[in-house]
C-alpha positions in Angstrom: -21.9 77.3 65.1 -25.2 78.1 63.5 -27.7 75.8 63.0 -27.1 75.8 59.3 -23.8 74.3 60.3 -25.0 71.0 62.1 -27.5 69.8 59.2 -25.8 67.5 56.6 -26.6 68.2 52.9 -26.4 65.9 50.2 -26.1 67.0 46.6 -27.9 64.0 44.9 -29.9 60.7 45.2 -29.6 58.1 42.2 -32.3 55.3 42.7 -31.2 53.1 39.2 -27.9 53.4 39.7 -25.3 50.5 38.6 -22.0 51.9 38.5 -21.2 52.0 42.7 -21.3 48.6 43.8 -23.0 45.5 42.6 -26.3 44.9 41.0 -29.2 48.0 40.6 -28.8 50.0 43.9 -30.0 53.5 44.9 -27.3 55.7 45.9 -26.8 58.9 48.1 -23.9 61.5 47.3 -23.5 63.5 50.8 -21.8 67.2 50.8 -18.8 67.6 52.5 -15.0 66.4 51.9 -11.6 67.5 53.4 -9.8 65.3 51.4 -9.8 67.5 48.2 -8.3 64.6 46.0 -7.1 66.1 42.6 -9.0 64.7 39.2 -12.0 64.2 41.8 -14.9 63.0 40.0 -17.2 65.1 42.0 -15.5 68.4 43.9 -18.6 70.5 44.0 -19.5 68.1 46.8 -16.5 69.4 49.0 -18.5 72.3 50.2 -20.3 70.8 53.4 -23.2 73.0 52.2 -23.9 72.0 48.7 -27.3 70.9 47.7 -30.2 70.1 49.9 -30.3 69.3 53.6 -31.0 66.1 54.4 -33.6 65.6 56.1 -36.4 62.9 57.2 -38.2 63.1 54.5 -35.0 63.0 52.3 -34.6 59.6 54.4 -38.5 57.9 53.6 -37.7 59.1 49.9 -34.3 56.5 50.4 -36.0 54.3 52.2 -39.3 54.3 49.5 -36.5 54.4 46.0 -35.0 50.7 48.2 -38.5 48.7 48.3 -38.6 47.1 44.6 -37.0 43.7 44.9 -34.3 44.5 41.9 -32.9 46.9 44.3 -29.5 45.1 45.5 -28.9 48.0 47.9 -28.0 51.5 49.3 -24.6 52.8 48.4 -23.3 56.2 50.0 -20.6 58.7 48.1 -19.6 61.9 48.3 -18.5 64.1 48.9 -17.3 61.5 52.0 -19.9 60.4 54.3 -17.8 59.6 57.1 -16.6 63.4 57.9 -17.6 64.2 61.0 -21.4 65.4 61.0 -21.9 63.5 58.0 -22.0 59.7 59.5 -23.9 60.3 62.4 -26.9 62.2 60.1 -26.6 58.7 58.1 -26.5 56.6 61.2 -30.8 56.3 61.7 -30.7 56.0 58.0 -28.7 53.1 58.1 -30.4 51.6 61.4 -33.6 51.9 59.6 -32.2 50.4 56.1 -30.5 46.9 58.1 -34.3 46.9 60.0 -36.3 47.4 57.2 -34.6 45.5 53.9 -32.1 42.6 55.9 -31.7 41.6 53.0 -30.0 44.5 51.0 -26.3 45.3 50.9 -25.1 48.7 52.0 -21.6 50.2 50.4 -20.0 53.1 51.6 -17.0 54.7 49.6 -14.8 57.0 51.7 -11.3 58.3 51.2 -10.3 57.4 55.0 -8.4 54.2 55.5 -10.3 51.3 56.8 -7.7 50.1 59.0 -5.6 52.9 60.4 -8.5 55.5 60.1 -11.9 54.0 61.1 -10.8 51.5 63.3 -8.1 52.6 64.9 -9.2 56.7 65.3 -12.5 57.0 64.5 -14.1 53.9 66.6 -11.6 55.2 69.8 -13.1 58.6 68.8 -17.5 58.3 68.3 -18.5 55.6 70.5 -21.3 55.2 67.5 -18.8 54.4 64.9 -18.9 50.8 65.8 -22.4 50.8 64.9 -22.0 52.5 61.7 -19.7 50.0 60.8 -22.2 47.6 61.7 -24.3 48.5 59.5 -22.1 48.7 56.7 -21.5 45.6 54.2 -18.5 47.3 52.1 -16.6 50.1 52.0 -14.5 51.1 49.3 -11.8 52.9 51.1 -8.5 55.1 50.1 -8.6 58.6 48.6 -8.7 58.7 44.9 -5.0 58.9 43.3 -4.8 60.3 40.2 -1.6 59.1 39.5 -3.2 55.7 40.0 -6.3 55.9 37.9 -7.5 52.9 36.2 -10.9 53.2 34.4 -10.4 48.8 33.9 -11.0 48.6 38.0 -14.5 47.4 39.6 -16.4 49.5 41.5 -12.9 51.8 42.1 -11.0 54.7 40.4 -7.5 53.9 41.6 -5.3 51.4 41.8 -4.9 52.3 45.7 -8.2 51.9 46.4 -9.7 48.6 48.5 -12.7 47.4 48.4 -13.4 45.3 51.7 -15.9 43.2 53.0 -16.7 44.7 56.5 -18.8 42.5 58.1 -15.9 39.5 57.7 -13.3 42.4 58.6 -15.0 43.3 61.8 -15.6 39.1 62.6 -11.5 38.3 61.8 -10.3 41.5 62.9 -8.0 42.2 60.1 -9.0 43.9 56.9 -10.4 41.2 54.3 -11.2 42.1 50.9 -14.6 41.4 49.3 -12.7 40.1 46.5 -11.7 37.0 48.4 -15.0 36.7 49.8 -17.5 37.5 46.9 -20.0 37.5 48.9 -22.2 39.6 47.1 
C-alpha cells in the first residue's frame, strides 16, 4: 500500500449548511463508500481518492468554520465516514471538536447499522471505535433505499433510515431514537 493509500480525502466542506442535521452546522463530506447505494445523492464520493486529502490544516479550517456561536455543530457525510481509514483520520478531529466547542452537536450519517454494525463488529474490531462513538451525538444510520425514498423525512432520505441519539444509546444500551429524546 502506497502512501497515497493511507490518507483520507474528502470531497467537500459546507460551513452554512442546514439541510444535515438541526440548526446552521458546518459539514464534511469524506471520500470513500463500499456501500454503492443506487439513486445515491452523492456517488462521486465512492472513490476513496476523490477530492483533496485531508489534512491538518483541512482540520483548523473545520475547527475555525465551527467558532461563530450560530454554529449548532459539525455534521460528517460521505461518501461514509466510518469505512475503515476514514474514522480514525476523523478521530483527532472529533477529540479536538468535543474539547474545544462542548457545547456543539456532532452528527454522523453512515450506511452501517448502528446496532449490528458499529456496536456489535466494529467496537470488537478498532479498540478506538468506542471513542468515536463517544464523540458522536447522532448518527443517522442505514444505507439509502431507493425503493424507500421519502423527500417528507427529517434529516433522512429513506424510510429505513434511523436517526438515533448516541450518547442516550451508549448510557441504556439499546438503540434510542433522537426522536424520542429531542434533545437537540
Amino acid at each position: 500500500m502506497d502512501a497515497a493509500e493511507n490518507v483520507m480525502y474528502y470531497s467537500v466542506i459546507k460551513k452554512y449548511d442546514i439541510a444535515n442535521g438541526p440548526g446552521v452546522r458546518v459539514t464534511l463530506f469524506v471520500s470513500g463508500c463500499t456501500h454503492h447505494c443506487e439513486g445515491c445523492f452523492n456517488p462521486e464520493t465512492w472513490n476513496f481518492q476523490y477530492g483533496a486529502p485531508f489534512t491538518e490544516d483541512t482540520a483548523d479550517e473545520i475547527r475555525k468554520a465551527l467558532a461563530p456561536d450560530y454554529i449548532a455543530g459539525l455534521t460528517l457525510l460521505g461518501g461514509e465516514p466510518l469505512e475503515d481509514g476514514n474514522w480514525q483520520a476523523l478521530l483527532p478531529l472529533l477529540r479536538g471538536v468535543k474539547r474545544t466547542y462542548p457545547q456543539k452537536n456532532i452528527w454522523c450519517y453512515t450506511g452501517y447499522l448502528f446496532d449490528a454494525d458499529l456496536l456489535e463488529r466494529f467496537c470488537e474490531q478498532w479498540e478506538d471505535m468506542k471513542e468515536f462513538l463517544d464523540c458522536l451525538d447522532v448518527i443517522v444510520d442505514g444505507e439509502f433505499v431507493q425503493a424507500k425514498k421519502n423527500i417528507s423525512l427529517r434529516f433522512r432520505g429513506s424510510e429505513n433510515q434511523r436517526i438515533i441519539d448516541v450518547q442516550e444509546s451508549l448510557r441504556q444500551g439499546k438503540t434510542v431514537l433522537w426522536e424520542d429524546v429531542e434533545i437537540m
